[in-house]
Each structure stands twice: as C-alpha cells, then as structure tokens.
VMD Tcl script that draws the C-alpha trace (Angstrom):
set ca {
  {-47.30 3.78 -0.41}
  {-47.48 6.51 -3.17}
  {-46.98 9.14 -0.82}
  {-43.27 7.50 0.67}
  {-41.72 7.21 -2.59}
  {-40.58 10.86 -3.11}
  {-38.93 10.35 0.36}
  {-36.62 7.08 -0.80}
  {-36.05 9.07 -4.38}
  {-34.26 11.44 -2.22}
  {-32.49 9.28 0.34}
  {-31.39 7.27 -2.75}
  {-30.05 10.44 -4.53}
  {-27.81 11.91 -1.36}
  {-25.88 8.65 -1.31}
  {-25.76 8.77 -4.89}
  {-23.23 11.62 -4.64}
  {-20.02 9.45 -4.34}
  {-19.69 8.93 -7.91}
  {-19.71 12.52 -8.34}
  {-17.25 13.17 -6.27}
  {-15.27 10.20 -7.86}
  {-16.18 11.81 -11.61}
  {-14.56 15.12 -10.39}
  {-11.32 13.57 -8.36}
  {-10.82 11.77 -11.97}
  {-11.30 14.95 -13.74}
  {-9.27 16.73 -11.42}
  {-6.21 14.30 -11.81}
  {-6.42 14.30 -15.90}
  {-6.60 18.17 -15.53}
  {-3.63 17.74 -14.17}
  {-1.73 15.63 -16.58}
  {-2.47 17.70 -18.65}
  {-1.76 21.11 -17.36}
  {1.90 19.28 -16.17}
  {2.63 17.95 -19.98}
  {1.62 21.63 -21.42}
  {4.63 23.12 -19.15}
  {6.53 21.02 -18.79}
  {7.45 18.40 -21.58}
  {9.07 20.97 -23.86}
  {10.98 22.67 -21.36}
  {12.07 18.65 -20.24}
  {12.90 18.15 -24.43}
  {15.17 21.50 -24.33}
  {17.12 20.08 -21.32}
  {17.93 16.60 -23.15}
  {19.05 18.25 -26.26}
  {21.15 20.59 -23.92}
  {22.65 17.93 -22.25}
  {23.47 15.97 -25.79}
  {24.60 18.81 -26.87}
  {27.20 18.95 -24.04}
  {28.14 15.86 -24.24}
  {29.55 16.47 -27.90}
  {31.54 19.03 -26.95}
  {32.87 17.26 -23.79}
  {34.21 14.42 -26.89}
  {35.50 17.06 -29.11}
  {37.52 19.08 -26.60}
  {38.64 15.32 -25.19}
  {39.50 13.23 -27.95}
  {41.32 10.74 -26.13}
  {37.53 10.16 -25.02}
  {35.28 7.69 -26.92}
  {31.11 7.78 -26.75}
  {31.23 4.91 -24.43}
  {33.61 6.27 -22.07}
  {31.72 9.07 -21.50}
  {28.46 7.06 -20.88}
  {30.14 5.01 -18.22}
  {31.45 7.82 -16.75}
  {27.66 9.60 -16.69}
  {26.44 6.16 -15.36}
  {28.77 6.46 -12.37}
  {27.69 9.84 -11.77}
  {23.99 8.76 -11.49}
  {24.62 5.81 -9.11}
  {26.46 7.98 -7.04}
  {23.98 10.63 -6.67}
  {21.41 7.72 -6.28}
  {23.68 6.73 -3.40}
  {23.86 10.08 -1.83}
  {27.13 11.10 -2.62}
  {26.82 14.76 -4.48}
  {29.37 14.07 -7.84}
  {30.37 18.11 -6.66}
  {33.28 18.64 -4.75}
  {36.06 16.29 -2.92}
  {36.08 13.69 -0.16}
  {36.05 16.33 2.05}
  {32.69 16.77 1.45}
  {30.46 16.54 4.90}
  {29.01 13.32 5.98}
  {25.13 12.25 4.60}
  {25.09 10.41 7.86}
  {26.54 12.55 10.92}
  {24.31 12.58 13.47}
  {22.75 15.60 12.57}
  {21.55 14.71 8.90}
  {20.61 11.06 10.22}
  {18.44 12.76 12.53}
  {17.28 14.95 9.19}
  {16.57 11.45 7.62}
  {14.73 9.92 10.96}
  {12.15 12.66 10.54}
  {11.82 11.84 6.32}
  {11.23 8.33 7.57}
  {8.43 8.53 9.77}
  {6.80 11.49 8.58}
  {6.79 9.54 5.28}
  {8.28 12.45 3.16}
  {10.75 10.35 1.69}
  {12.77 12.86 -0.57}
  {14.67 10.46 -2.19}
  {18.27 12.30 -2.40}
  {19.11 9.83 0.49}
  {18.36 6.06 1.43}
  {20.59 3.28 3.10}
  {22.82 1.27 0.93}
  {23.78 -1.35 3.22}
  {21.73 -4.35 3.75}
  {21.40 -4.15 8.00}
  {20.29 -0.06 7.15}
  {17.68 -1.29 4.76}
  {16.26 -3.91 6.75}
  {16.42 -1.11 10.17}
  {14.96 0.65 7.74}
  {11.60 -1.34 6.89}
  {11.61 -1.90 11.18}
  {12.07 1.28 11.60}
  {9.35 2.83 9.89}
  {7.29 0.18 10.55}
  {6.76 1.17 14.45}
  {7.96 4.92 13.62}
  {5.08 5.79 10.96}
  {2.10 4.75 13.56}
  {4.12 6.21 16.31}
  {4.14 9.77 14.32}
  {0.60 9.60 12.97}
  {-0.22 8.99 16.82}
  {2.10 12.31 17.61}
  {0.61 14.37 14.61}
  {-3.32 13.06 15.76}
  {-2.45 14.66 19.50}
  {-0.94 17.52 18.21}
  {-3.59 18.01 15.85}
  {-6.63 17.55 18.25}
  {-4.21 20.31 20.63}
  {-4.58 22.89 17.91}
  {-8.27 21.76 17.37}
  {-8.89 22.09 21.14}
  {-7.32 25.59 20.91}
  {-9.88 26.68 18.18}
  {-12.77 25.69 19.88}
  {-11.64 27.39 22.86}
  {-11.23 30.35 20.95}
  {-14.99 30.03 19.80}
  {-16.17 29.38 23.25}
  {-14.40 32.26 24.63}
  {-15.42 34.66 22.19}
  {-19.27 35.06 22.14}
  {-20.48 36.96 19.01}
  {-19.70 34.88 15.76}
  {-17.77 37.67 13.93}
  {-15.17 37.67 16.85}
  {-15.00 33.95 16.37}
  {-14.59 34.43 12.31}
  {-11.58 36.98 13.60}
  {-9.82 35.32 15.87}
  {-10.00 31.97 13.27}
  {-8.43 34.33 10.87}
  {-5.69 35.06 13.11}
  {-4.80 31.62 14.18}
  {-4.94 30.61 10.22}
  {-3.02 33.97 9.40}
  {-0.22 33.00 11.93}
  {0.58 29.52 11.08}
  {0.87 30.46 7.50}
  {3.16 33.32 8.45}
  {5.05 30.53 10.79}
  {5.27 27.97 8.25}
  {4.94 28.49 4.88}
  {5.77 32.46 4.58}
  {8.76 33.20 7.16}
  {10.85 29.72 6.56}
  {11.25 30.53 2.30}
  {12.93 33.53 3.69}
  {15.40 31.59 5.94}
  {16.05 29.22 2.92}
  {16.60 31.36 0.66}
  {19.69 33.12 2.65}
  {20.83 29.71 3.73}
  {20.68 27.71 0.63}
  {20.82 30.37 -1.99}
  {17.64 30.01 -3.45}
  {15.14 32.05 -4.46}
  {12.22 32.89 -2.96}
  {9.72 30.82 -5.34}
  {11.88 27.53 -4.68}
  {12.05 27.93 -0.86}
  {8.22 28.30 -0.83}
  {8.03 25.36 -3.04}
  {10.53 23.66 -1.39}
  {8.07 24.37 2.33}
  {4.72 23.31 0.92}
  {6.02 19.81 -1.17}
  {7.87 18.89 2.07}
  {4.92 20.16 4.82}
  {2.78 18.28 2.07}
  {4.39 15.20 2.63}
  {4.60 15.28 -1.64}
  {8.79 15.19 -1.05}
  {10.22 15.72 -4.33}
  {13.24 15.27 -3.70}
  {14.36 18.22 -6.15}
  {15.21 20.44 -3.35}
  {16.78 19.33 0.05}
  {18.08 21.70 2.81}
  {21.64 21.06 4.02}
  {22.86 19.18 0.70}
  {25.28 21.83 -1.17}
  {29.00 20.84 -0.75}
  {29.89 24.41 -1.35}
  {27.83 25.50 1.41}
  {28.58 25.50 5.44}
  {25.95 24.52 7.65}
  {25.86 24.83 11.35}
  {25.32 21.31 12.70}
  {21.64 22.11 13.71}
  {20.78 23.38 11.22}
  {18.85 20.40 9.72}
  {17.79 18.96 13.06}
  {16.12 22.17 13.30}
  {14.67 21.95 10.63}
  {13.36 18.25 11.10}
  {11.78 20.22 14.15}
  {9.71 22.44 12.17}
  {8.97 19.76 9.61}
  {6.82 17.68 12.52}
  {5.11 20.67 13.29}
  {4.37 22.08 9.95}
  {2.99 18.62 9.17}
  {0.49 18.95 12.07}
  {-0.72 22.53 11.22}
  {-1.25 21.98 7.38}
  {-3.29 18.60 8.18}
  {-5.32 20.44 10.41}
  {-5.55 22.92 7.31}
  {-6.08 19.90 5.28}
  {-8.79 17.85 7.16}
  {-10.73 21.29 7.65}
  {-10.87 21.94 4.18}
  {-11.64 18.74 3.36}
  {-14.31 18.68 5.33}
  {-15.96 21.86 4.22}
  {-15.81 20.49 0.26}
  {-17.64 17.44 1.16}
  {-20.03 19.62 3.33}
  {-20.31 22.00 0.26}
  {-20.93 19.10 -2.35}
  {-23.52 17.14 -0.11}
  {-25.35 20.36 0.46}
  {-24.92 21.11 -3.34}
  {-26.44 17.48 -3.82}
  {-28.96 17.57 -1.10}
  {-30.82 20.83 -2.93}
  {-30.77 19.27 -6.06}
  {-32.35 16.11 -4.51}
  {-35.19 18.56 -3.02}
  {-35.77 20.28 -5.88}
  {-36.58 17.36 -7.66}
  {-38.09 15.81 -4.98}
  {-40.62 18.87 -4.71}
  {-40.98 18.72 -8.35}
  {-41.96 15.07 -7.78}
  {-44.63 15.78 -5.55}
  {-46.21 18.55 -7.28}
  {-46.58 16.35 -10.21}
  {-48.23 14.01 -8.13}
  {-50.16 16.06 -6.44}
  {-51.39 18.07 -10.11}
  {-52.67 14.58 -11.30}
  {-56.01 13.09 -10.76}
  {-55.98 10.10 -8.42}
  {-55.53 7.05 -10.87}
  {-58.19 4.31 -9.40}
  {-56.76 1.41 -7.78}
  {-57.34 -2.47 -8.86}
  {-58.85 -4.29 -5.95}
  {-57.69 -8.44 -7.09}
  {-60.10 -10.65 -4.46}
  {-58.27 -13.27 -3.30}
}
mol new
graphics top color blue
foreach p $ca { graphics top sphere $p radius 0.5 }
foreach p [lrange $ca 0 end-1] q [lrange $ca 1 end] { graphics top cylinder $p $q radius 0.2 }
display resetview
C-alpha cells in the first residue's frame, strides 16, 4: 500500500495542471489590459480633446450654429455610419448592398467575423439574418473542418513521402512558409495599392479578419472616393474562407504543441518529485506496523 502512493501523487499532479493553465490564460488576459491601456488610453484622450477642440471652432466660424445644433448634427452622423451609410461623399455613393458587397457580408456572416461597419436595418433582414447564420455558421465550420483535415491530409502525406525526418522538418517549413506568403504577406501588398493604406494596416487589417477578431476599423471596398471593380470584394470573401482554414490549421497546431509543452513541463515536475518521494521512503527505516486482532 506504501509502495502505490508515489504512483497516485503523480497521477493526481498531471491532472492538476488545468489550473495552471487557467492561472496563466488569466495572467495572459490582464497582461493584456494592461499593455492596451499603456498605449493606448492617452493617445484615445488626445483624440477627444482634438475632436472638442474642433468642434469649437466649427461654432466660432458658424455662429448661426448653437452647441446643440451641432450635437444633433454629430448624432446623425453616428447613426448613419452605424447604419452603413459613410457621412463622406453624395448619394451617388455605391450601394452597401449590390450583389457584390452582400456577397462580402454573406461570408462576415458565417465565418462569424462580423466587422460591424455593416448590419441589416430592416426587420425581415434581421430576422434572415438570425436564420441565416443559424444554418450558415455550422454549414461553414463543416466547410472549414474538410478543408482543414485536406491540408492536414496533405502534411502527413508529405511526411510519409519523405523518409528522413529533416526532409519532413523541410518540406513542413515550406508548406508553413507558403501559406504565410499566400495569406498574410502578399494580400497587405494588394491592399495597400487598392485601399491606400499602408503596409502595417493591410497586415493588420489580414490577420484581425483571418483571425476572425473583425474589428471593424478597417474594411476593404468601403471608401466613397475610391473605385472598385465589382469583384473585387467577392474575391476577397474568397480568400477570407480560405485564409480562415489555413490559420486554424496554424492555430489548432500550435495549440496543440503548448498544451503538449506544458503537460510535459508538468509531467517532469511530477517525476521529480515523485522520485524525490521515493528516495525518501526508501532512505527511512521501515516504521513497524500495528497488527489490531480482531
């Protein structure tokens, strides 16, 4: 009975890992708060004193203007940009919902992006809407789960064909090195000329939507000033799906190796003390045991 208890110490102590890993996703998340308020709330106080600032001299050069003119006037600004409709340019603007951009927003549905620049107003779109998404989110997890377990096949047969373990490490490499190159380094390029941006926000722009994260801060196909060829954002729907199903892949692999990595990390620890159990045990002199007649 002695002998089996350094045996359950350790069992006990490799499940006991979870709260670790809970500990660290906690730690990782205020880590984040924190690093985000450090950058970012005194560049977000600069902007509001900007934009008081503007608003004075908006009622200065416009006296026929009062305070609460203006703030009516900035409130129908924001529920028209909450509807869609960018407050730049004329009616001539292009359509949010030609077939091509409802296409655009098809994809943000299922895929769950959800940018947030564009929703239905109307009751019956709302109500498609929840229907909609409610059939179309399975449906693309379904999609994205074949797709994936295509590029998974395609890895293994990779290994399998290639016999020494080095050539296997390589031609991983490769298939890594040209899915990043086909979706997260070459498309901040294309975005950049299309949309104007720089190459820091396309690349931000690819990972937060490939991430599924969706912002909503940047959106292809949205500048009024801008003409867009009408595939351009059903194209780009296109590469969304499979961008989604390459960085999951990237995802799920390297989630799996962290939770391989921390169980292993746990596991030795576990031995270790196991081993130091046992020797103790083993260094002391056998205590006699009580015999209690019945």
């Amino acid at each position: 009975q002695i002998s089996s208890m350094p045996f359950l110490t350790v069992h006990s102590r490799q499940i006991s890992w979870t709260p670790l890993l809970v500990l660290g996703y906690l730690f990782y998340l205020l880590l984040g708060a924190m690093v985000f308020q450090l950058l970012e709330k005194q560049a977000e106080t600069h902007f509001r004193d900007q934009f008081q600032l503007e608003k004075l001299k908006f009622l200065q050069n416009y006296t026929c203007l009062d305070r609460q003119a203006l703030e009516q006037f900035v409130q129908v600004l924001m529920e028209a940009w909450e509807k869609g409709v960018n407050p730049e340019g004329n009616s001539t603007n292009p359509s949010n919902w030609d077939f091509s951009n409802s296409f655009f927003f098809a994809g943000t549905v299922v895929t769950t992006i959800g940018y947030g620049n564009l929703s239905p107003s109307t009751v019956a779109g709302q109500i498609f809407c929840v229907f909609y998404a409610l059939f179309g989110v399975p449906l693309n997890l379904a999609f994205l789960n074949q797709l994936g377990k295509a590029l998974n096949a395609h890895l293994l047969t990779l290994e399998r064909w290639v016999q020494k373990p080095g050539r296997a490490q390589v031609q991983l490499a490769i298939f890594l090195t040209t899915g990043t190159l086909l979706f997260l380094v070459f498309p901040p390029l294309v975005f950049s000329y299309v949309e104007g941006w720089s190459y820091g926000e396309g690349f931000y722009f690819t990972f937060i939507t490939l991430s599924t994260i969706g912002f909503g801060d940047y959106v292809v196909g949205t500048n009024p000033n801008k003409h867009y060829i009408p595939v351009y954002r059903s194209l780009t729907a296109i590469w969304i799906v499979f961008g989604l199903a390459w960085l999951a892949l990237v995802f799920n692999v390297g989630a799996d190796l962290m939770e391989r990595y921390l169980q292993l990390k746990w596991h030795k620890s576990d031995l270790s003390l196991a081993e130091g159990d046992t020797t103790k045990l083993e260094d002391e002199p056998e205590q006699p045991r009580i015999h209690i007649p019945s």
